[in-house]
C-alpha positions in Angstrom: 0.0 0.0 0.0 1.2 3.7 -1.0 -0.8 4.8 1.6 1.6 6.3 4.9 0.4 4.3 8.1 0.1 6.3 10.7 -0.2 6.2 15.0 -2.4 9.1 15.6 -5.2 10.2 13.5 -6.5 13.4 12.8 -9.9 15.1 13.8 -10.6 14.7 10.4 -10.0 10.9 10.0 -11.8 10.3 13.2 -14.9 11.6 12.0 -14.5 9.7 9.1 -14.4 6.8 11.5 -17.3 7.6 13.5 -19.4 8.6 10.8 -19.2 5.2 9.0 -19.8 3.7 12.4 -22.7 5.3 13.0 -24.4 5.3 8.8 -22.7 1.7 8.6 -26.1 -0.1 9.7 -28.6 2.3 7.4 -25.9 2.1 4.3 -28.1 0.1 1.6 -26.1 -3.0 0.0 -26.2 -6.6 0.1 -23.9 -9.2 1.4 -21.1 -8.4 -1.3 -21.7 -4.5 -1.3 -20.8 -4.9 2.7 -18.1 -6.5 2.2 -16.1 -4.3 -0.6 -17.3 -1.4 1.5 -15.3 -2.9 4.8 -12.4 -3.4 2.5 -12.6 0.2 1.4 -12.6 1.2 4.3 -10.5 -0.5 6.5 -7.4 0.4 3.8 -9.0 4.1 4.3 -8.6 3.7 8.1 -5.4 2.0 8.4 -3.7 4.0 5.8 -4.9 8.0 6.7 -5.3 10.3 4.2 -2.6 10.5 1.9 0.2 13.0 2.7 2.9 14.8 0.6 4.5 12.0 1.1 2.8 9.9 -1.6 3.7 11.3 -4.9 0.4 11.4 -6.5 -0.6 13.2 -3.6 2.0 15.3 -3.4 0.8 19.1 -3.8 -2.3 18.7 -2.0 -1.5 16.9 1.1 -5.5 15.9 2.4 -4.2 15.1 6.0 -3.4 18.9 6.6 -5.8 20.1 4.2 -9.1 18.3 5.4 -8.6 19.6 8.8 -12.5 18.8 9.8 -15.3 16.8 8.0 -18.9 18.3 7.7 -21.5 16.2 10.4 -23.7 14.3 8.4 -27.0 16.3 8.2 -30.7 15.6 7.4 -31.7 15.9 3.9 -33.2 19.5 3.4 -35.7 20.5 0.8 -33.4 21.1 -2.3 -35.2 23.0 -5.8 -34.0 21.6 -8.8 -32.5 24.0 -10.7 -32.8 25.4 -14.6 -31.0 23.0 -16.6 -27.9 24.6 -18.0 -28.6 23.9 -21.7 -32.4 25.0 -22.5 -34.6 22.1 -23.4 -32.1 19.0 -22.1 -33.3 15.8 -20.5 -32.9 16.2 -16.6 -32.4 13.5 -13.6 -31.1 14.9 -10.1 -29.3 13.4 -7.0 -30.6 15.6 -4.5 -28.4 16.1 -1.5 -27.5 12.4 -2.4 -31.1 10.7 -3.2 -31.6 9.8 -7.2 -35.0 11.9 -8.5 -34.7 10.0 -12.4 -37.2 13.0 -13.8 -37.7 12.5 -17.2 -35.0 11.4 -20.1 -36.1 10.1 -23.5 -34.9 7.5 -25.5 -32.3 5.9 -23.0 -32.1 4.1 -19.5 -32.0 5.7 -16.1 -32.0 3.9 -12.9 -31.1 5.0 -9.4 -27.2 3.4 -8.3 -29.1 2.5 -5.0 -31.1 -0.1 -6.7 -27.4 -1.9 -8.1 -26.4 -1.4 -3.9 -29.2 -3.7 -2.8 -29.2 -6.4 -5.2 -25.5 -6.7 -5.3 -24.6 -5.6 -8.7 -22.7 -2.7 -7.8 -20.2 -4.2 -5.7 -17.4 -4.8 -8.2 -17.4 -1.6 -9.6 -17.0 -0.4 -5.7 -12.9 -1.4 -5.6 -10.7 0.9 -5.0 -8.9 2.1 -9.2 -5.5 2.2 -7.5 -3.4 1.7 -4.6 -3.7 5.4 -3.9 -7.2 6.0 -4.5 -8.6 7.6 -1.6 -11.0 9.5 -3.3 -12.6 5.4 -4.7 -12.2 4.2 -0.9 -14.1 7.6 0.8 -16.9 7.4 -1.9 -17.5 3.7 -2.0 -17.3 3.7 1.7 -20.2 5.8 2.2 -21.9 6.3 -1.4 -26.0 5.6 -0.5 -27.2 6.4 -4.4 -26.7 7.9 -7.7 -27.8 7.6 -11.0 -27.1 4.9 -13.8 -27.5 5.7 -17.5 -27.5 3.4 -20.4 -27.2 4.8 -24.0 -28.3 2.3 -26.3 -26.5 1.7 -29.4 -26.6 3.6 -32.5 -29.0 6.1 -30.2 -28.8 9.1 -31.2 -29.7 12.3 -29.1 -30.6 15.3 -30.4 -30.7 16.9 -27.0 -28.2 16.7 -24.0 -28.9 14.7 -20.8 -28.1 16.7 -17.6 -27.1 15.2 -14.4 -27.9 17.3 -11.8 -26.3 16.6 -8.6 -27.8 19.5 -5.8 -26.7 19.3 -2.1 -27.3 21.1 1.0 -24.6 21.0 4.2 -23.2 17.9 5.1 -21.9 14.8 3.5 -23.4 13.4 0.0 -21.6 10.7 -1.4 -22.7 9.7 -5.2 -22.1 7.6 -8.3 -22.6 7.8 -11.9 -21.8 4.7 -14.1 -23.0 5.8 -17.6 -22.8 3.6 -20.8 -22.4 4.9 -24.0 -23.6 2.1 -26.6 -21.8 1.2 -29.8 -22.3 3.5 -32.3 -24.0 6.1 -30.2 -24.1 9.4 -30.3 -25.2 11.4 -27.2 -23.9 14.4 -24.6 -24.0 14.5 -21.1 -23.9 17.4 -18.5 -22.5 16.1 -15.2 -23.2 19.2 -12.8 -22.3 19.7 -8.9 -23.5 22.5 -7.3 -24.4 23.5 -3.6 -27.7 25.4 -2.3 -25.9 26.9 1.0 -23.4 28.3 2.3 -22.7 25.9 5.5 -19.5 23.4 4.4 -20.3 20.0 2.5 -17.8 17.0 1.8 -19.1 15.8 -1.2 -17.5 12.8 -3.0 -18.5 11.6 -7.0 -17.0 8.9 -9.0 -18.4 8.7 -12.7 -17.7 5.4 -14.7 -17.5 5.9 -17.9 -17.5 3.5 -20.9 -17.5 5.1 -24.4 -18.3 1.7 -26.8 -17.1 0.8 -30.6 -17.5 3.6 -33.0 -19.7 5.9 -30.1 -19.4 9.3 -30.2 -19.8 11.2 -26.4 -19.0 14.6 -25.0 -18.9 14.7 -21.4 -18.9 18.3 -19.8 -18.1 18.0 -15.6 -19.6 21.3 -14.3 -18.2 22.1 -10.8 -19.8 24.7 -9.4 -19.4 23.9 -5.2 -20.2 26.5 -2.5 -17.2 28.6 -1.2 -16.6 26.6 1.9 -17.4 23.2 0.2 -15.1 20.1 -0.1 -15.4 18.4 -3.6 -13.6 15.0 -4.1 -14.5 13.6 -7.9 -13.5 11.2 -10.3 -13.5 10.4 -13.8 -13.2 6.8 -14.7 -13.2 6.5 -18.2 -13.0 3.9 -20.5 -12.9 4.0 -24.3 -13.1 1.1 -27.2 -12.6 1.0 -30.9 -13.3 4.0 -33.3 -14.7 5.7 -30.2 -14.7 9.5 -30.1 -14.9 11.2 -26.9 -15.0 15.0 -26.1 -14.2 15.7 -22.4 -15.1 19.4 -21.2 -13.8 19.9 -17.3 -14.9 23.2 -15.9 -14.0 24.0 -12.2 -15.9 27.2 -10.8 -16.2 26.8 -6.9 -15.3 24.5 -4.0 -12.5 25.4 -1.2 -11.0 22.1 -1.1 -11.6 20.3 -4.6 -9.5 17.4 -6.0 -10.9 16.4 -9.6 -9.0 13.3 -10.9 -9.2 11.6 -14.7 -8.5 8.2 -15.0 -8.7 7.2 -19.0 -8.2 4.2 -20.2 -8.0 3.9 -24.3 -8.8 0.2 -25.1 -9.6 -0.2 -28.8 -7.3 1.0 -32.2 -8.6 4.3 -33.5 -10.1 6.1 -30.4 -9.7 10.0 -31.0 -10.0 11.2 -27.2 -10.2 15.3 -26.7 -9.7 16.6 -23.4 -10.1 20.0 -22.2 -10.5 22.0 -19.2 -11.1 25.2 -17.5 -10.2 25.7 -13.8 -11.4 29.0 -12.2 -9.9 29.5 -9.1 -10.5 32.6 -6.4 -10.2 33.6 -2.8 -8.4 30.6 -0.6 -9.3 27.7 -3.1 -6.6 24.8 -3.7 -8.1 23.3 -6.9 -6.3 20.1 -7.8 -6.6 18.6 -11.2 -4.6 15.0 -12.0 -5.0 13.1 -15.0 -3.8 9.7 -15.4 -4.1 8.9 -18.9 -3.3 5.1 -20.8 -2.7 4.6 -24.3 -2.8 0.7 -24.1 -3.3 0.1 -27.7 -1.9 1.1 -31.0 -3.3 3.9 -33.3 -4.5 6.1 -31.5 -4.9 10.0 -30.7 -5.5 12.2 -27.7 -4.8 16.0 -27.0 -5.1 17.6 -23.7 -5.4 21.5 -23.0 -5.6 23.6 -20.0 -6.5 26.8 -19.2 -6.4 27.8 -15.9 -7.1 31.1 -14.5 -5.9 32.1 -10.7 -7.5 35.0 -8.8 -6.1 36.2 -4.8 -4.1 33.9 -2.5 -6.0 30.7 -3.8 -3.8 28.2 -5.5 -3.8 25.1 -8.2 -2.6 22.1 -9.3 -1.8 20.5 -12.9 -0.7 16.7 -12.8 -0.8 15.0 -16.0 0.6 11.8 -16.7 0.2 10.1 -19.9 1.0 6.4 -20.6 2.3 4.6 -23.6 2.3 0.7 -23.2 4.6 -1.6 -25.3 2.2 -2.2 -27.9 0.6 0.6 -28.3 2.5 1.8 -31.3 1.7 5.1 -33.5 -0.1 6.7 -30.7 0.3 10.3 -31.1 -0.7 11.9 -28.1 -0.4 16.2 -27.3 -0.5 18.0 -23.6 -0.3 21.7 -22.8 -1.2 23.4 -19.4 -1.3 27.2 -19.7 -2.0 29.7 -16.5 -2.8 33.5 -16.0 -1.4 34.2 -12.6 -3.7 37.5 -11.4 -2.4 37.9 -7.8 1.2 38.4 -6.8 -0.4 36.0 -3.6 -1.4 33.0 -6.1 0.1 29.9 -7.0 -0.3 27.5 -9.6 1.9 24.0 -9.7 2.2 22.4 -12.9 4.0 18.6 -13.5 2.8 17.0 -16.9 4.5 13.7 -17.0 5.4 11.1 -19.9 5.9 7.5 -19.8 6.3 6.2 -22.9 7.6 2.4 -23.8 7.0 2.3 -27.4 9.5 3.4 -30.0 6.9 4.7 -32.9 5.2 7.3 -31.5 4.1 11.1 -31.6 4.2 12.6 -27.9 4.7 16.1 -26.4 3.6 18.3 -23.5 4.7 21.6 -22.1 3.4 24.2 -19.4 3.3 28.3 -19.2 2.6 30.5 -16.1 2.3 34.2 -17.1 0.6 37.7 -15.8 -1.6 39.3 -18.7 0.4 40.4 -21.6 1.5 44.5 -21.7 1.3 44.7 -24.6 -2.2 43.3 -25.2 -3.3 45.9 -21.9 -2.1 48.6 -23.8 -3.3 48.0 -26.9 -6.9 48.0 -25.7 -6.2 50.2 -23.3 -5.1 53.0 -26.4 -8.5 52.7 -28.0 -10.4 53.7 -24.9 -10.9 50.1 -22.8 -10.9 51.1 -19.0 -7.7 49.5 -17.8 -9.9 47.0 -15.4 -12.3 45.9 -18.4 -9.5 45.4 -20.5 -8.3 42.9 -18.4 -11.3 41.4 -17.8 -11.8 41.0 -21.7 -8.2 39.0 -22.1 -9.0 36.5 -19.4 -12.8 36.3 -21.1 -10.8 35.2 -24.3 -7.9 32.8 -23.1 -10.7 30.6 -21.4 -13.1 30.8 -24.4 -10.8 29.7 -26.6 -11.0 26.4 -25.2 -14.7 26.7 -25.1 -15.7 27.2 -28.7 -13.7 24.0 -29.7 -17.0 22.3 -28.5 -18.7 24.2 -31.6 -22.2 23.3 -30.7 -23.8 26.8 -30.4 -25.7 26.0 -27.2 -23.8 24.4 -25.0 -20.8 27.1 -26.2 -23.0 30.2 -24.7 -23.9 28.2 -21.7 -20.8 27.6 -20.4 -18.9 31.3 -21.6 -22.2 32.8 -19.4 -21.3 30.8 -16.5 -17.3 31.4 -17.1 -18.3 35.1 -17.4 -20.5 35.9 -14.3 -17.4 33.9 -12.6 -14.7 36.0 -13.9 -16.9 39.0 -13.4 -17.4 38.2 -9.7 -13.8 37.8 -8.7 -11.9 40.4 -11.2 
């Protein structure tokens, strides 16, 4: 285990403890969900949190970040909110209870449902030996929502997850299928109705079939004294296209990792992503991405924008196996520092053991450009809306790659009444 042991645990840990003692007997699962949950969590308890110490943990160290751990609170009454594209299918995990609403032409059923008859419990293990983020949410997870594209469906409208909580703890899954030859997009969305602290914890499995085509956009939008642990587990066969749109607005304490498996020749795999990041936030982004196969592509992008004393965190690592020959794979990671007081940490990483292939990846950190300032700021732009107007357009850059019209000038209005709040 990569996991330090340790003598002594923290108040943070120990309410961990005690609040799986006390939600073990109401958790729903049969005899084999029971039992991968005690493993969970008996590796989360002997091991800690994950220090500095562990290298995948290393710029956010949770033991002296998570310094407390919301009590677990009744469920309040929670609205469901406007969906962010106009007219998209809808279903809701409301402060951690599955609402299925109404989606056409697919399959949605509540992940509490896979907890009781047993089903689920495979997918419950833990993705790595440092997964902390798998152990916490399969430890305590209670419901979520399961989606089932079938094949050569395809969607003329996006489906939106909604996932709405109040204070407390809300622990939830998302396994979503994408059948082959599919076509379909999907709106993963987190966002928080108060302004009392939250630990919320969501692992999505993904599987992109043969030939499907999916865009995926993770919309974090957490309250400003929320802690958001998420993951991405993705997995991607032949000819399968995926688009994946990451945008990080909110949170104190969030931790967003992508775990991408490409498992079939020809898989074209985008990735992009937009972390906002304000006030005291540590916002930490880490990618793990294999290329297990040959022919394939993947690009990555970046853009990350850092306001006040709050600080972030780029770890990319991308995989070439043996035989995964003429995989030409591209990474970038590129930062506007705003604040003297801010601090962004980049480390893209290569590992690459075959000989015929395309790989690169590189980082920036920079203030806004003089010359650019001054330039607007000679045709009349108030110095302060100038700026605002070059941060608009390094972030929608990366945007308007997703083309589609409405699901561009939904996410540049949410990007915007972000950047507008905290410039």
């Amino acid at each position: 285990m990569n996991i330090q042991a340790t003598n002594r645990m923290t108040p943070a840990e120990t309410a961990l403890v005690d609040a799986y003692t006390a939600k073990f007997s109401e958790l729903p699962g049969d005899g084999a969900v029971v039992a991968a949950r005690d493993v969970l969590f008996d590796d989360l308890k002997t091991g800690g949190l994950p220090t500095r110490r562990i290298e995948a943990w290393h710029y956010t160290d949770l033991k002296s970040l998570l310094r407390t751990v919301p009590e677990d609170r009744p469920a309040p009454v929670i609205e469901k909110a406007t969906s962010v594209v106009a007219g998209s299918s809808v279903a809701y995990v409301l402060h951690g209870t599955a609402d299925i609403g109404k989606v056409d032409g697919v399959s949605v059923s509540r992940f509490a449902d896979s907890l009781l008859d047993g089903s689920a419990a495979a997918g419950l293990a833990e993705a790595s030996k440092d997964d902390t983020i798998g152990r916490i949410n399969g430890s305590f997870v209670r419901d979520g929502l399961m989606v089932e594209i079938p094949a050569d469906a395809e969607l003329d409208k996006p489906i939106e997850l909604q996932a709405i909580h109040g204070a407390g703890q809300v622990h939830s899954r998302f396994p979503v299928r994408f059948g082959k030859g599919s076509k379909a997009t999907v709106i993963e969305r987190h966002l928080s109705v108060t302004s009392d602290a939250a630990l919320v914890s969501s692992v999505s499995d993904i599987v992109v079939e043969d030939g499907a085509e999916a865009t995926w956009i993770l919309l974090q939008q957490q309250g400003a004294a929320d802690i958001h642990l998420g993951q991405l587990r993705i997995k991607l066969g032949a000819e399968a296209k995926l688009r994946l749109f990451l945008v990080n607005a909110g949170g104190k304490l969030v931790r967003q990792e992508l775990r991408i498996d490409v498992e079939g020749e020809g898989t074209d795999l985008i990735v992009r992503g937009v972390n906002l990041i304000g006030g005291e936030t540590h916002t930490d982004v880490t990618m793990v991405l294999g290329h297990n196969v040959p022919n394939t592509t993947s690009t990555e992008v970046f853009r990350n924008v850092v306001f006040d004393r709050a600080k972030g965190i780029f770890q990319g690592m991308i995989r070439v196996a043996p035989d995964a020959q003429k995989t030409d794979a591209k990474m970038a990671c590129n930062t506007l520092l705003m604040s003297d007081d801010g601090e962004f940490s980049a480390k893209p990483e290569l590992e690459i053991f075959a000989d015929d292939v395309q790989c690169g990846h590189g980082a920036t950190v920079a203030d806004i450009s003089d010359n650019h300032l001054y330039y607007l700021m000679a045709r009349g732009v108030p110095r302060v809306k100038a700026r605002a107007m070059l941060v608009n357009a390094f972030v929608a850059e990366i945007v308007e790659e997703l083309e589609e019209e409405n699901l561009v000038e939904a996410l540049e209005t949410i990007i915007s009444g972000w950047l507008e709040h905290h410039a």
